[in-house]
N, C-alpha and C positions, 0 to 999 in steps of 0.2 A: 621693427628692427631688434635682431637678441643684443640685449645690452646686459651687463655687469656694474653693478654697482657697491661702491664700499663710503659707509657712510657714518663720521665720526667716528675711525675703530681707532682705542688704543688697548695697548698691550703691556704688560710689566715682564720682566723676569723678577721675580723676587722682590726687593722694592725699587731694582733700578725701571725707570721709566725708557721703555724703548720705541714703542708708536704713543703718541700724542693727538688725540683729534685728528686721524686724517682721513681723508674722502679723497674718493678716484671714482670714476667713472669711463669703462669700458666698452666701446660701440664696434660693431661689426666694422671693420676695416681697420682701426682705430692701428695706429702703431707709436708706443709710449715707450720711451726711455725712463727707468728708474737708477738714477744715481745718488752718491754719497759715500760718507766714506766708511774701511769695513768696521763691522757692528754696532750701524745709525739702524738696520731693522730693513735692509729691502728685502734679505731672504724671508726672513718674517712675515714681509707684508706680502709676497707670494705664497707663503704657503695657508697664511687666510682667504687671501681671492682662491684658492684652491680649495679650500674647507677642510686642509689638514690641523689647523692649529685655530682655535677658537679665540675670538679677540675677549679681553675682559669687560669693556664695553662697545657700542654700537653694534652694525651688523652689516651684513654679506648679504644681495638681494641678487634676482635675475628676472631678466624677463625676455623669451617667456619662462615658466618655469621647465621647460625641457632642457632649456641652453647646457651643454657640454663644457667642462673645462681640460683641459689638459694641463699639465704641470709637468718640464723638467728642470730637474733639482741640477745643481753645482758637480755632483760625485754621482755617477751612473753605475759604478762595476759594485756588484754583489753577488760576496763569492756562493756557490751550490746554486746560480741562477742562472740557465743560458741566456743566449742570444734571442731566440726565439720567445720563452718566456718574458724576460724584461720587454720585447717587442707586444707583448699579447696585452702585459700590465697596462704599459705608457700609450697603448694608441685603443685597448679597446676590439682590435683587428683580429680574429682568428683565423683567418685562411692563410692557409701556410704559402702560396702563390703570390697571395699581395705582398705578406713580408718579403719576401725574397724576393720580389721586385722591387721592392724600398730598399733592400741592400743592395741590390744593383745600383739602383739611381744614384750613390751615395756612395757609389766604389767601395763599400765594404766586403775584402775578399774570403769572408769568413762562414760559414756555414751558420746554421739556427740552432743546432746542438751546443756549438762551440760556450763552453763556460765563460763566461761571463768578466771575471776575475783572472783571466791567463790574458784578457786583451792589452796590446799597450794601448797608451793614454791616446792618440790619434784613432785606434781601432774606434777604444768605449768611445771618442767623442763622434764617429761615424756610426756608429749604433745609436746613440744620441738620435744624428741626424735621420738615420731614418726610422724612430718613433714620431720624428716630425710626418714626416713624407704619408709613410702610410694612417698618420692620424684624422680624423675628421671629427675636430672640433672644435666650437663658437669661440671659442678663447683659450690662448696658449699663453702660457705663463712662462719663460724662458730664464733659468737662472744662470750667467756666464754661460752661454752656449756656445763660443767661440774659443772657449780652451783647450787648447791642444790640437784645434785644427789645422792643417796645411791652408798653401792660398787656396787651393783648389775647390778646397770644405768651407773656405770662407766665400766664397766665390757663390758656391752652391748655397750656403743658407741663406745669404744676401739677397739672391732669387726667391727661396722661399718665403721671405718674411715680408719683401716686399711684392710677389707675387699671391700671398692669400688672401683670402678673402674673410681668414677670423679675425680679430681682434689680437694683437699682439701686447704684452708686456714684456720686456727684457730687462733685467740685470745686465750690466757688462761695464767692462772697463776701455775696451776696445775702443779709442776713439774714433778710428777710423770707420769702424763698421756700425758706430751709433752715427756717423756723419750721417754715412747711403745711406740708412735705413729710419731712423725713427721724426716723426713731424710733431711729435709735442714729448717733454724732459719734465719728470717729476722731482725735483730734489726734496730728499729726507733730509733737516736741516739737521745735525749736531747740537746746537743751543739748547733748541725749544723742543727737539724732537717730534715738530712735526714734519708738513709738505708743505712745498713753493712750487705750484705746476708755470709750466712758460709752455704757452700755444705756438711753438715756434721748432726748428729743429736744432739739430747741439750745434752745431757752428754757431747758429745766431744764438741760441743758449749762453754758450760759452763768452761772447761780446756783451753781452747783457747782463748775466752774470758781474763783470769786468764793471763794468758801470755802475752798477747800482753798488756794489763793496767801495767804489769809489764815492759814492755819491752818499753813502750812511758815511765814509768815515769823516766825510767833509763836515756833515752836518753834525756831528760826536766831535769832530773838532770845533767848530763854531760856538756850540752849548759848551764845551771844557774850557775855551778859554774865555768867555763871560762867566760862566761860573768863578771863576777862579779871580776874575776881575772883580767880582762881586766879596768876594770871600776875604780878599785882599781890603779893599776899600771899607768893608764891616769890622775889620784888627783895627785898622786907623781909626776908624772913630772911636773904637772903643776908648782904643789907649788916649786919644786926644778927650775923650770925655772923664777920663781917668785923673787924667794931668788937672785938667780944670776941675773936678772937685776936691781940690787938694788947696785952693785959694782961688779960683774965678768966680766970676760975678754968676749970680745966680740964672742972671739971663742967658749967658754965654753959656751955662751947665742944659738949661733947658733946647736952647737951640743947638747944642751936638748931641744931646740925647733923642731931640725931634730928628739928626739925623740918620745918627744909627738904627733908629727903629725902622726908618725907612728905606736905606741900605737892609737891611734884614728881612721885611718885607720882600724886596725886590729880590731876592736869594730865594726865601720860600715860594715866593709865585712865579720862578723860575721854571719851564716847564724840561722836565728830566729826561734826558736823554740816553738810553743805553749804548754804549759801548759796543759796536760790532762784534758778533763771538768770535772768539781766538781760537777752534781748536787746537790739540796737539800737534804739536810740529814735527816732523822729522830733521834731523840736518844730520845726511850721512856722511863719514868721512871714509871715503877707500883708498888706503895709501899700503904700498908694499913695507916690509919692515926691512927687507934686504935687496937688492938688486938682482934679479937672477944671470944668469948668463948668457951668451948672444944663443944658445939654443936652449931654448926651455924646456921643449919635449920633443920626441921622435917615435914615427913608428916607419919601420923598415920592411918592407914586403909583408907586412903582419895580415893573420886572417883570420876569424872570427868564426863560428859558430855558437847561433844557440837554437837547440831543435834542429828544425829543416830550414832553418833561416842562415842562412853563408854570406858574411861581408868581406870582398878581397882578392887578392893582395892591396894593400892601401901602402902607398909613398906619402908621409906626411912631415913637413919640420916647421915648427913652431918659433920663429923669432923673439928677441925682447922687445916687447911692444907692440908688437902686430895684434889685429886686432881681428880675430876670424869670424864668420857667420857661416854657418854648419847650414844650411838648406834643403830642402827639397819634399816631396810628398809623402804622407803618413804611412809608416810601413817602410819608408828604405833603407833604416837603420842610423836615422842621425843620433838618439841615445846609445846605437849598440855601438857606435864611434867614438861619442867620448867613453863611454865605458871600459872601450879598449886603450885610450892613449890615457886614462887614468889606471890602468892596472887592475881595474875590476872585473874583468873577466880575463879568462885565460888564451891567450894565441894559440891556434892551433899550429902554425907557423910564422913564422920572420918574427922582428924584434921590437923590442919598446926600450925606450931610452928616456929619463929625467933628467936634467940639469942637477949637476951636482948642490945647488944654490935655489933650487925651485922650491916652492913651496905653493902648495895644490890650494885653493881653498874652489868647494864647488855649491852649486844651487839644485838640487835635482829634483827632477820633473816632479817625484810621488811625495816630496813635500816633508817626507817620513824617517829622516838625519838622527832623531831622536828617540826612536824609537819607542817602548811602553815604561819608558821613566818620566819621571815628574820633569818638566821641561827645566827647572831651575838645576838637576841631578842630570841630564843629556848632557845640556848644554856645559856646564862646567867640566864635566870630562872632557871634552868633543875640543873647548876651549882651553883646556887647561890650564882653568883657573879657578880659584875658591869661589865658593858660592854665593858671598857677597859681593867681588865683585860682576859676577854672572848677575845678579837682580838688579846692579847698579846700570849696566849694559839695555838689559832686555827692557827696562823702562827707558828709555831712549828709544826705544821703534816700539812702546805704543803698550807694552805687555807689566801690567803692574803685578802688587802683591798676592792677586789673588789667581791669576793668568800664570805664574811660573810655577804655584805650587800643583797643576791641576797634573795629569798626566797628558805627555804632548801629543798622544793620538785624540786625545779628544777637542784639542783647539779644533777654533776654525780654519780653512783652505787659510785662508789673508793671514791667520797668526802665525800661522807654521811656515808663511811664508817671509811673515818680516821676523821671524828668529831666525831662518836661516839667513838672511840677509846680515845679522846682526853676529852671527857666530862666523860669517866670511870678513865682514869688519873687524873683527875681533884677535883673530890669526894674521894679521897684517900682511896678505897673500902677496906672490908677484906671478902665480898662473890661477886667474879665476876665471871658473867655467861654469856658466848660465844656462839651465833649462829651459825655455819658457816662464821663463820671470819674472813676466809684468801677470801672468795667471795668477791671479786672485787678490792684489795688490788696487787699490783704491786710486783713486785719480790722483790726488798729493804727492803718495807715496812713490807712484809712478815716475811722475814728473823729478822729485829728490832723486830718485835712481839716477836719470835720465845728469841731470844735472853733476851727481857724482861720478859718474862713466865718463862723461867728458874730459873731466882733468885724470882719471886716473893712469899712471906712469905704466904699468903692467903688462905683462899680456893679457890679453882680452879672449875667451872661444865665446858663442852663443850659439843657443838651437831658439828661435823666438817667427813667429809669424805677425809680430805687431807690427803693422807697418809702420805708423809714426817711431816708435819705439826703435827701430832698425835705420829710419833717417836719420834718430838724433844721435845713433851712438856710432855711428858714420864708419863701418868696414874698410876695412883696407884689402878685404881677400874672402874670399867665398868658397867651402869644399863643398859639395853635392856628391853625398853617396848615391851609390847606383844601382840598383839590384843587388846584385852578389859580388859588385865592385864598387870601388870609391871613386871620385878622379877630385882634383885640386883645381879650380880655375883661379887664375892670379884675377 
């Protein structure tokens, strides 16, 4: 049976400790969820079972030793590289026949020439798909392979992952899509920095999980408060032993000092209990700073072009409070839609209208708000505010002293994602419009979203294929663009 194995690797960046002793082992069929939250080390620990990054200790085995890996990474587009190449890299495959049948199978309507870096984010993640399709290999490393996909794309790799016959590892956030797919969930803990594997799938994961956090904190409660009863009951005798050498009988000095040794005793041979870890928390607050007006945005027979791509005429009016979901399949322009009732591209005809009292804050899909500034210099523009208070913000969603001075194209997917999160916080919005933005966002962080949508007063647009993620933030009205038309369904 080809098996993969990884066995006590850890790994530093500089002297932060990021893998800790972990072991995995990967078997032909195998389908393993790796979660945690972002930079505990799962991109890391794929790109070792890969053999792109060498652990500083243990090691990376196979057997047999022919076993193939495949590896795709979080960010697929690179630009000067077609289709067709990035196809050749990731799978292996040179016959121009089979690629092009993998991008059929995977509805990619784009040729093998087509560059690489002109695709939108559903294109690259159907390119993605099919380096899957036409790959044949013992083991597929998958890192967030579900970003940016339509259902259709989820649909489709859902099949594939539970239809192969390699070995599968994933990254993702997706709950839904680790439900169907994966039978055993690796957690990178936070604390210790290692792995917690559970032989079980994320539903029952995620119940178990539940229990055993209940079940340490009980027993961390138990030891805190006999500690503490102990701790208590050791002052007391002290001071009563204190008191009686001041004029007690010498017996009475002897027998509270025979007790406090033995109170003391019973502290030291106390057996010690750690404190369940606390990561960092998020607690978002999305609150408008002004009220907009009963129309917050409009677009009036407007129509779009960009290239040979035409979206339109589109009737669209945006209420206070209404809560939209932008819909439908990769390619039918649900970015080129809000880009147009945000004023980012040009109409070629009809009109765009803002609420005199609206105030825009958005999340967009490329992550990239901040451009090639140092993210604590973006953000404070963007926010307009001093840069102190900008550092005081961005540690609140997770980004410390050393993360705001870096330049913000080189954070990671997850960092660039809870800044922008935290620079829409920051602008006190009453129209916020969401990309896909539970991509690259961590299970926590997820969930806080999830929880702050709910109360928030605003208008609401989203472009999102999470499904849980779309339950919880509960629509009131649905557009689905259309080819080279929009329509509104209420």
């Amino acid at each position: 049976m080809s098996t993969l194995v990884a066995s006590n690797i850890s790994k530093s960046h500089g002297s932060t400790p990021v893998l800790v002793d972990v072991s995995l082992t990967v078997t032909a069929g195998a389908r393993i969820g790796v979660v945690g939250a972002n930079g505990i080390g799962k991109s890391t620990l794929l790109r070792i079972l890969a053999g792109i990054e060498e652990p500083d200790s243990g090691r990376v085995g196979s057997t047999p030793g022919t076993l193939t890996v495949g590896y795709l990474p979080q960010e697929v587009r690179t630009r000067g590289e077609t289709v067709g190449d990035y196809l050749v890299r990731r799978s292996g495959e040179t016959e121009e026949w089979r690629l092009e049948a993998a991008c059929r199978d995977v509805g990619l309507g784009v040729g093998l020439e087509r560059d690489l870096s002109g695709l939108s984010g559903g294109e690259a993640a159907r390119a993605a798909l099919a380096s899957i399709v036409v790959a044949r290999h013992d083991v597929l490393l998958l890192d967030e392979p579900t970003n940016d996909l339509d259902f259709a794309g989820l649909d489709l790799l859902e099949c594939l992952v539970t239809g192969s016959e390699a070995g599968i590892v994933v990254v993702s956030h997706d709950r839904a899509f680790l439900d169907r797919t994966v039978e055993r969930v690796v957690e990178l803990e936070e604390g210790t920095r290692s792995a917690r594997e559970y032989a079980v799938g994320f539903a029952e994961y995620e119940r178990l999980r539940r229990i055993e956090l209940e079940r340490r904190y009980a027993v961390y409660g138990r030891y805190d408060e006999r500690r503490r009863e102990l701790e208590q009951a050791f002052r007391r005798r002290q001071g009563q032993a204190t008191s009686a050498g001041k004029g007690g009988s010498r017996r009475l000095k002897q027998s509270l000092s025979q007790r406090t040794r033995s109170v003391e005793r019973r502290l030291e041979t106390l057996e010690r209990v750690e404190k369940p870890w606390e990561p960092w928390d998020l607690r978002l607050a999305l609150a408008p700073s002004a009220r907009g007006g009963d129309v917050v945005a409009r677009l009036d027979a407007a129509v779009v072009e960009r290239g040979s791509f035409r979206l339109g005429p589109i009737d669209l009016e945006l209420g206070a409070g209404e809560r939209v979901a932008v819909t439908g399949p990769n390619g039918s322009g649900k970015s080129t839609l809000l880009r147009a009732l945000l004023g980012q591209l040009s109409l070629v005809s009809g009109e765009r209208r803002l609420g005199a009292s609206t105030i825009v804050g958005e999340l967009e899909q490329t992550r990239d708000a901040f451009g090639t500034d140092t993210l604590v210099d973006g953000f404070s523009a963007l926010a307009r505010i001093m840069p102190a208070q900008a550092r005081k913000l961005l540690a609140k969603f997770g980004l410390g002293a050393d993360d705001v001075l870096r330049p913000a194209a080189s954070l990671s997917p997850g960092e660039r994602t809870r800044a922008g999160i935290a620079l829409v916080a920051a602008r006190g919005v009453n129209l916020l419009v969401l990309d896909e933005p539970t991509n690259h966002l961590d299970l926590p962080a997820i969930d806080e979203l999830e929880r702050a949508l709910e109360t928030y007063p605003g208008t609401l647009v989203i472009v999102s294929h999470d499904r849980r993620f779309l339950e919880a933030v509960a629509p009131t009205r649905f557009v689905t663009p259309v080819g080279a038309s929009a329509s509104a369904l209420a």
